[in-house]
C-alpha positions in Angstrom: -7.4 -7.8 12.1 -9.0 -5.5 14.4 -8.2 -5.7 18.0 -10.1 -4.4 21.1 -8.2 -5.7 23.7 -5.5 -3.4 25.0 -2.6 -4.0 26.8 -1.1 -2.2 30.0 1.1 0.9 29.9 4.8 0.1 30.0 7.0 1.8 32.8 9.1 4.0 30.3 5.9 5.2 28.7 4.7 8.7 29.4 1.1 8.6 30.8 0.3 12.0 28.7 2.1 10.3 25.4 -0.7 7.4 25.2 -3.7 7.9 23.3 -6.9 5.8 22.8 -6.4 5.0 18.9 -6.7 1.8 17.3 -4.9 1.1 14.1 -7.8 -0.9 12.5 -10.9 1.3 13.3 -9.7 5.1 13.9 -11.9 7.0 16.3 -14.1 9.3 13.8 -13.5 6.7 11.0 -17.3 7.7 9.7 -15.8 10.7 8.5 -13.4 9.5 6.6 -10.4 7.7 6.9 -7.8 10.0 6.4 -9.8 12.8 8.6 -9.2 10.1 11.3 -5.6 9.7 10.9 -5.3 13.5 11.3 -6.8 13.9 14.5 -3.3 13.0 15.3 -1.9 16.4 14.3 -4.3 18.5 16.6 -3.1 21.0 18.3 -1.7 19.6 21.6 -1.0 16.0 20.4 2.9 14.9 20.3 5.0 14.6 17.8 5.3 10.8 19.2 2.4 9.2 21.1 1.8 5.5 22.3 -1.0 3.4 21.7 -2.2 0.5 23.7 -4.4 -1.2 21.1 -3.3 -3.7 18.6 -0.2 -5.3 21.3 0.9 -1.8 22.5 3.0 0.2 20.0 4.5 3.8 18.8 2.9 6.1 16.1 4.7 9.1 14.3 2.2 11.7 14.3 4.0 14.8 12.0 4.6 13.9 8.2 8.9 15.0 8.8 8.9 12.1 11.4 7.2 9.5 9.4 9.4 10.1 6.4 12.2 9.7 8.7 11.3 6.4 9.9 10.7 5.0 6.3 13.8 6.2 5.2 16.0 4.8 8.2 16.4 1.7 8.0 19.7 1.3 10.1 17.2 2.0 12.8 14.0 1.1 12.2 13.7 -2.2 10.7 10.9 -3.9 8.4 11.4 -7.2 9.6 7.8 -7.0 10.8 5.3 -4.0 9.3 2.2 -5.1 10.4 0.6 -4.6 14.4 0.0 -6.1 16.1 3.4 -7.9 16.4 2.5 -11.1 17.2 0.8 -11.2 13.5 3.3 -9.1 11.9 5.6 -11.8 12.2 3.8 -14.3 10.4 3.8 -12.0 7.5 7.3 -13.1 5.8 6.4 -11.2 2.4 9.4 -10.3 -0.1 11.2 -8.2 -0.1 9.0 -6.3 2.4 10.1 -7.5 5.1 13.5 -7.8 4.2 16.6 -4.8 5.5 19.6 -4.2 3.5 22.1 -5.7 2.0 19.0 -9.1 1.6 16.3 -6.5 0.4 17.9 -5.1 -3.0 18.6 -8.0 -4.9 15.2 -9.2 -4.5 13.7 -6.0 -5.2 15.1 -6.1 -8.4 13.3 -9.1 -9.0 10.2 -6.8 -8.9 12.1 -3.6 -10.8 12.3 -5.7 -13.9 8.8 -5.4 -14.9 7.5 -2.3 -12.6 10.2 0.1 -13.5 8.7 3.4 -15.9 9.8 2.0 -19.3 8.2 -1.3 -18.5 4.9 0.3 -18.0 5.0 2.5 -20.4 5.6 -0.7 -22.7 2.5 -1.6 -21.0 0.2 1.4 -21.1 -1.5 0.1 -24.9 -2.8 -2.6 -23.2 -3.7 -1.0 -19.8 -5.8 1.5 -21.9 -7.3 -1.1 -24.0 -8.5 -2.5 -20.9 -9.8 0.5 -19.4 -11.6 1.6 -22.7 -13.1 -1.8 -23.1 -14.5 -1.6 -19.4 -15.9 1.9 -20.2 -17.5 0.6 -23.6 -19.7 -1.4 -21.4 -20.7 1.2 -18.9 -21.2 4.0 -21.6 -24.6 2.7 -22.8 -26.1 2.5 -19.7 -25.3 6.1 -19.1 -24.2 5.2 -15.1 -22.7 2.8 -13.0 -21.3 1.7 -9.6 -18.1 2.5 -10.3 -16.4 -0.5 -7.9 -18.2 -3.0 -8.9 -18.6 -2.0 -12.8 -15.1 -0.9 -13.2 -12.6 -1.1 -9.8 -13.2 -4.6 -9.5 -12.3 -5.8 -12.8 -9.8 -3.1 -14.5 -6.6 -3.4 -12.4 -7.4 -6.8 -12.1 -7.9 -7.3 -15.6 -4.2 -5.2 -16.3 -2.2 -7.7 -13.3 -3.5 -11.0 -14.7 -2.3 -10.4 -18.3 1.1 -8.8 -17.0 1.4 -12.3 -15.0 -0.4 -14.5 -17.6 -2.6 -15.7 -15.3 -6.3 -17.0 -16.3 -8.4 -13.9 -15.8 -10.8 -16.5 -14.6 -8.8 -16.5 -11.1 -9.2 -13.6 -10.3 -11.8 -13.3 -8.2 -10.4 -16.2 -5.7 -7.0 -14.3 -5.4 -8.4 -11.2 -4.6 -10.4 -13.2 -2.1 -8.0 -14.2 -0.5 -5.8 -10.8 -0.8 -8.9 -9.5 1.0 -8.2 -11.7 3.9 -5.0 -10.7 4.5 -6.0 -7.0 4.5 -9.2 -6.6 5.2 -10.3 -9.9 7.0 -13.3 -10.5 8.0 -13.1 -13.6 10.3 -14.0 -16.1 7.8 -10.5 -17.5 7.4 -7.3 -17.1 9.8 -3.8 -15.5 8.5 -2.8 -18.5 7.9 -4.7 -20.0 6.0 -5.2 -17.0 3.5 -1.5 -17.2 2.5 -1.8 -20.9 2.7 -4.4 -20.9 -0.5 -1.8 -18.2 -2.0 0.8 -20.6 -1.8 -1.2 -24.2 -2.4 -2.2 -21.5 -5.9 1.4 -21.1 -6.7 3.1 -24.1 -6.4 2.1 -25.5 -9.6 2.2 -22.2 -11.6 5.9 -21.9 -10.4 6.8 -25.5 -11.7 5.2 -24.9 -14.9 7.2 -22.0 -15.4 10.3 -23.2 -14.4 13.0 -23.1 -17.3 10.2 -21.6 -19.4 10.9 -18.4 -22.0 8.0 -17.0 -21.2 7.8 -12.7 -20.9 5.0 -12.6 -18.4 6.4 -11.4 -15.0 5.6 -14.5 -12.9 7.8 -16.3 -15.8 11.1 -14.3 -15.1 10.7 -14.1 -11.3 10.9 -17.7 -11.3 14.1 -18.3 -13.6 15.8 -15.1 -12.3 18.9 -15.7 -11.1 20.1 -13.6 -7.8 23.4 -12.1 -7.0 24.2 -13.7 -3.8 22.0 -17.0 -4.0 18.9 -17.6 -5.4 15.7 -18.2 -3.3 14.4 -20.9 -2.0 11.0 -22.2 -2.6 9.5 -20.7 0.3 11.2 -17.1 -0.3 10.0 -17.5 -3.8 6.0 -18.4 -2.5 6.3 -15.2 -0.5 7.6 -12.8 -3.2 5.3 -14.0 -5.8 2.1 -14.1 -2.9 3.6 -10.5 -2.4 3.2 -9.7 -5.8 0.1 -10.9 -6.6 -1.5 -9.3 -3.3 0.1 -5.7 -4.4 -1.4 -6.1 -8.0 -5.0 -7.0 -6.8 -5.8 -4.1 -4.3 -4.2 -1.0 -3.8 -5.3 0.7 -7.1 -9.2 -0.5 -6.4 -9.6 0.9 -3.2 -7.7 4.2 -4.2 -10.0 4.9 -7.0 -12.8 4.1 -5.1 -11.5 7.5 -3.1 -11.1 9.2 -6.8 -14.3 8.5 -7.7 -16.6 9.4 -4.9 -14.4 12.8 -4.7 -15.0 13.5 -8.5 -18.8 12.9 -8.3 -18.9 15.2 -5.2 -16.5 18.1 -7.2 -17.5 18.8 -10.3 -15.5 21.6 -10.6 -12.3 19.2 -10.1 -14.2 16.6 -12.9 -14.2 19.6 -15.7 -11.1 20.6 -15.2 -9.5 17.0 -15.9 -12.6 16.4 -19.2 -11.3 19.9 -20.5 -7.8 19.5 -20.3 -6.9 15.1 -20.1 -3.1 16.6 -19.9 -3.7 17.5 -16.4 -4.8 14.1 -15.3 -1.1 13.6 -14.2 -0.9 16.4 -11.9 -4.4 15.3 -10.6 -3.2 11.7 -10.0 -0.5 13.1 -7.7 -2.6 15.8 -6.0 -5.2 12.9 -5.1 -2.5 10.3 -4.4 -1.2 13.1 -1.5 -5.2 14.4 -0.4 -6.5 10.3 -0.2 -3.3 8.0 0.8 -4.1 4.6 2.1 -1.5 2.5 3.1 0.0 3.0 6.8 2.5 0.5 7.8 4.9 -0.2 11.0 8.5 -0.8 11.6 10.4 -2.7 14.1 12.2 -0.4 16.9 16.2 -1.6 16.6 17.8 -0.4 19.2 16.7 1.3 22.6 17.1 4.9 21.6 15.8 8.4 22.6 13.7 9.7 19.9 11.9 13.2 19.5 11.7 12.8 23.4 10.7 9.4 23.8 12.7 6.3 24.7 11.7 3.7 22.3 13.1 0.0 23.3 14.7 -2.8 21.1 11.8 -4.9 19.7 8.9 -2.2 20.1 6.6 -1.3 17.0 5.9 2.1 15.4 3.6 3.0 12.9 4.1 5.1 9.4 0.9 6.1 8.6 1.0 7.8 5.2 -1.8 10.2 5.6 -0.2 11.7 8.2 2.6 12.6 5.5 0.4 14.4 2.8 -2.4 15.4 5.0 0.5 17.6 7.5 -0.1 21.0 7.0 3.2 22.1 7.9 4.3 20.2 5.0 1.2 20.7 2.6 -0.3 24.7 3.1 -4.5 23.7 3.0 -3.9 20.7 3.1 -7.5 19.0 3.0 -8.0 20.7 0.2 -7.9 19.5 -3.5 -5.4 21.9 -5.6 -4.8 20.0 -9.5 -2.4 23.0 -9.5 -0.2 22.4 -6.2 3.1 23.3 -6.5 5.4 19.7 -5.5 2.7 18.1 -2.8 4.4 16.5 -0.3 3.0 12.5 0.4 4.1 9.2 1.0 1.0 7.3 -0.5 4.2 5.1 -2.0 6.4 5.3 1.0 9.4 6.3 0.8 13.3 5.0 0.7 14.3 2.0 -0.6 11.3 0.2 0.6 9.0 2.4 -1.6 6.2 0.6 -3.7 7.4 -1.0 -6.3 4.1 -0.7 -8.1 4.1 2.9 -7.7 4.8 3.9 -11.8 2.3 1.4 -12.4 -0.5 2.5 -10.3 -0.1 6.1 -11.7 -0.3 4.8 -14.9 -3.6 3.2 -14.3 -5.2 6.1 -12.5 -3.9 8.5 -15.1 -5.5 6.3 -17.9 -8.7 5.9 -16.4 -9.2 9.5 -15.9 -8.4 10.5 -19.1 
């Protein structure tokens, strides 16, 4: 989804709020992601500066006004959160995209199974998983830790909470990857197009079935208000299944590397496996991936901008944990910070719903 093409500088746009940064392929990337996203907060650099890559839109540079964005929702929508616009719009996932008073009965869709005493329910067999996965590595005495154990454990842990053959898996995070990571060998469209053409027959199976699989009761909820139709229903469940299949492999791919480089940080979690909670958080706030973008409600003046009705601004969570107003050192791994500051999750009522469940599998694996 990387674009080089610009667009011009609109009128209302200060010349010395635009800098040269593209979403997609931060300047300095080579040196790490979220080093990149926080040459925003150099000295000198506005709170709010303007971009024209990827259509032309805002970011938020300072942690304070990101979480403000993802917690105001009266006036920053998230009828479209991806840039550039124009293919933001064709991403209609539930309840993502959805504002208040539509978003919350949906979301609870996605509560039922995601909330903390359904994965703790869960956490036997998430272990099972993980120890059966590190039963096969342990012989060997190494391993490449994505490909021997990323790729296949929270895979492994989605596909039997949605009761889904374990032989699909590969195709569906195929296709996840085109939607987030493409590479050019399949459009948008026709990503979420094999999502759908996948779930068509899975959701009539299920229909009016007393199954306890998750897939199972999003399809015979019933919703306050109305329930959804069938193409509501393809994008929550395509929603669902893309949340479960990549978030947790690229975050521990961050985990790892950092533990192999740190072995002080690696004893500290083998001598005391309590602490592996604390470290999930502290690495959650030091290696946060997901940035996202929210549509611009209302022409407004904003922390000495005017943003206009329609115009896109982006949330980049590093920018949140990494702030150092917010975070004292904060490029520095500390298992024993005091309340770290991030929004790896988000934040508001469009948090992650995945969140207790991601935690749960990075705390496991580590201990």
């Amino acid at each position: 989804m990387t674009s080089t093409a610009t667009v011009p500088r609109p009128a209302h746009v200060p010349a010395d709020r635009v800098v040269e940064f593209d979403y997609y392929e931060p300047p300095g990337v080579a040196n790490g992601m979220q080093e990149a996203w926080r040459t925003l907060q150099a000295p000198g650099v506005p709170d709010v500066v303007w971009t024209p890559f990827n259509g032309g839109h805002w970011i938020a540079t300072r942690g304070a006004l990101v979480l403000d964005v993802f917690s105001d929702h009266e006036r920053f929508s998230n009828r479209v959160i991806l840039v550039p616009k124009a293919i933001g719009e064709l991403h209609q996932m539930l309840p993502t995209t959805l504002d208040p008073p539509a978003h919350r009965p949906v979301r609870r869709l996605l509560d039922h199974n995601l909330s903390p005493k359904a994965v703790m329910t869960l956490e036997p067999v998430i272990r099972e998983i993980a120890v059966e996965l590190i039963e096969e590595i342990a012989p060997r005495g190494h391993c490449d830790v994505l490909s021997d154990y990323a790729a296949h454990f929270p895979i492994r842990v989605f596909m039997r909470m949605v009761d889904l053959p374990a032989a699909d898996a590969p195709k569906l995070k195929a296709w996840t990857d085109q939607v987030i990571h493409p590479d050019g060998s399949m459009t948008y469209e026709q990503a979420l197009q094999h999502f759908h053409d996948y779930l068509v027959p899975v959701i009539e199976a299920r229909r009016g079935g007393n199954g306890k699989d998750a897939l199972t009761y999003i399809v015979n909820a019933r919703l306050e208000g109305g329930d959804l139709g069938t193409r509501d229903l393809l994008n929550l469940l395509t929603q669902f299944l893309m949340g479960g299949l990549d978030t947790v492999y690229n975050f521990l791919a961050y985990v790892f590397l950092f533990l192999a480089q740190n072995p002080a940080h690696r004893r500290e979690i083998a001598l005391e496996p309590a602490r592996a909670s604390a470290a999930v958080d502290e690495l959650l706030r030091r290696f946060p991936l997901v940035s996202t973008a929210r549509e611009v409600r209302a022409d407004m003046q904003w922390h000495g901008v005017q943003l206009k009705r329609g115009e896109m601004i982006v949330c980049a969570s590093p920018l949140v944990g990494l702030d150092e107003s917010l975070n004292p050192d904060p490029m520095s791994v500390d298992f024993s910070r005091r309340r770290g500051l991030h929004a790896s999750f988000g934040k508001g009522i469009h948090a992650c719903p995945g969140a207790h469940l991601a935690r749960s599998e990075v705390r496991i694996t580590l201990q």
